[in-house]
N, C-alpha and C positions, 0 to 999 in steps of 0.2 A: 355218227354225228348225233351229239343229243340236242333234242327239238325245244327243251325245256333252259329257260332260267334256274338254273339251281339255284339259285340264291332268294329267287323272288317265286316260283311258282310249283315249290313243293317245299313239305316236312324237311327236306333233309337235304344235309351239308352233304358237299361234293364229297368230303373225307369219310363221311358216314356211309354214301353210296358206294366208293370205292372197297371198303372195308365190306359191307354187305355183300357186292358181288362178287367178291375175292372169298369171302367165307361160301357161299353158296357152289363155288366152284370147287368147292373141299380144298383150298388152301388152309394150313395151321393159324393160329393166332403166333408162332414165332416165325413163318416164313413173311406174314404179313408184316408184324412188325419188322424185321430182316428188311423189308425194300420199302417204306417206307420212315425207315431208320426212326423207328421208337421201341414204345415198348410193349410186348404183351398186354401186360396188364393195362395201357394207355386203347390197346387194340378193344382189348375184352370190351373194355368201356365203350368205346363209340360204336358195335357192333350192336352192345346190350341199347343205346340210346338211339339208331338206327330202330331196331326192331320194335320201338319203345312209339316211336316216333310211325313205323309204319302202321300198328296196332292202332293209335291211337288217330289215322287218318281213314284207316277198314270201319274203325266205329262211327264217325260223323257221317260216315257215305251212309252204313245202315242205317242211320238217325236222318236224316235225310229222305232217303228213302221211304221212311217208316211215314215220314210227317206228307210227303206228295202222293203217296198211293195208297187205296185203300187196302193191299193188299200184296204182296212178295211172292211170283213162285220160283221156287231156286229149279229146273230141271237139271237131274243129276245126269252124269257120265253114260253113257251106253242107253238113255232111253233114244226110241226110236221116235224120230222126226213127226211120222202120223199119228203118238201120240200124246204131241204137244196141247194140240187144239181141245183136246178133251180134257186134260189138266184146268187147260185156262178155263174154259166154260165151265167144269163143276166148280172151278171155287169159286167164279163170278156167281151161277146160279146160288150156294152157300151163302153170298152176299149180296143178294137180291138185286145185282147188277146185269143189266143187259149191255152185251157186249158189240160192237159197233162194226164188227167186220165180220164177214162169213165163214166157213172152216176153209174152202182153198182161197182165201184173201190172205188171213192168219198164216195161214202155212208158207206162200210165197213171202211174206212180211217176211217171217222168221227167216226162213233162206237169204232174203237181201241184206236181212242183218246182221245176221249169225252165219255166214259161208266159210267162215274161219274156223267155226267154233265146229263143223258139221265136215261126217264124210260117207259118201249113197245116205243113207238115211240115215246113221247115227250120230248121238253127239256125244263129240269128244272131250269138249269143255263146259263146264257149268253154262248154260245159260240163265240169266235172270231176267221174268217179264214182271213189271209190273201194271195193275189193273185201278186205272182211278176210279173215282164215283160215276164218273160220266158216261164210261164203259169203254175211254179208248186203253190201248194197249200201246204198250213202250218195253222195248229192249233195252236194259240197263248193262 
């Protein structure tokens, strides 16, 4: 069940989304078109305006982003859980921000937000915190 209005509360047309996750699944652009009786070349296009469309909603988040925090840290894949807190606090120290929660305050934060994204201590998906002026921290 999708939780979302497609019409009203995302980039992209129900036909665009269909089309996206049928290609993502490694369906053809001729099996696509095939079931829902057009054409290739009709597919290609709403794929390319699809991705066109997703690209172009990955940027206003970044832009967003960019404008509410002083600062972005992306943690990549495989770093280990304990050593998030020390990411966060040299770039906070870098920007002469003092940061508003303690190393195991930070770290349980991150587990209640990120329990998805984590497994024993590694993380498996990008985490992003961002660090305002005022020194609190937020999981994006």
């Amino acid at each position: 069940m999708n939780v979302f209005n497609i019409d009203k509360e995302t980039f992209l047309t129900e036909r665009q989304i269909e089309v996206f996750l049928r290609r993502e699944k490694g369906e053809t652009l001729a099996e696509i078109a095939k079931a829902l009786g057009t054409t290739r070349s009709n597919v290609c296009a709403i794929e390319r305006a699809a991705r066109k469309n997703i690209e172009r909603a990955y940027r206003t988040i970044k832009l967003v982003e960019s404008l509410l925090y002083e600062s972005i840290i992306r943690v990549p894949i495989g770093t280990d859980l304990y050593d998030i807190p020390g990411l966060v606090y040299r770039k906070a120290d870098e920007l002469g921000i003092k940061v508003e929660m303690s190393g195991p305050m930070l770290l349980k934060f991150i587990v209640e937000q990120c329990g998805e994204k984590l497994r024993n201590r590694e993380v498996l998906r990008e985490i992003t915190i961002g660090i305002s002026s005022d020194g609190n921290i937020t999981v994006l």
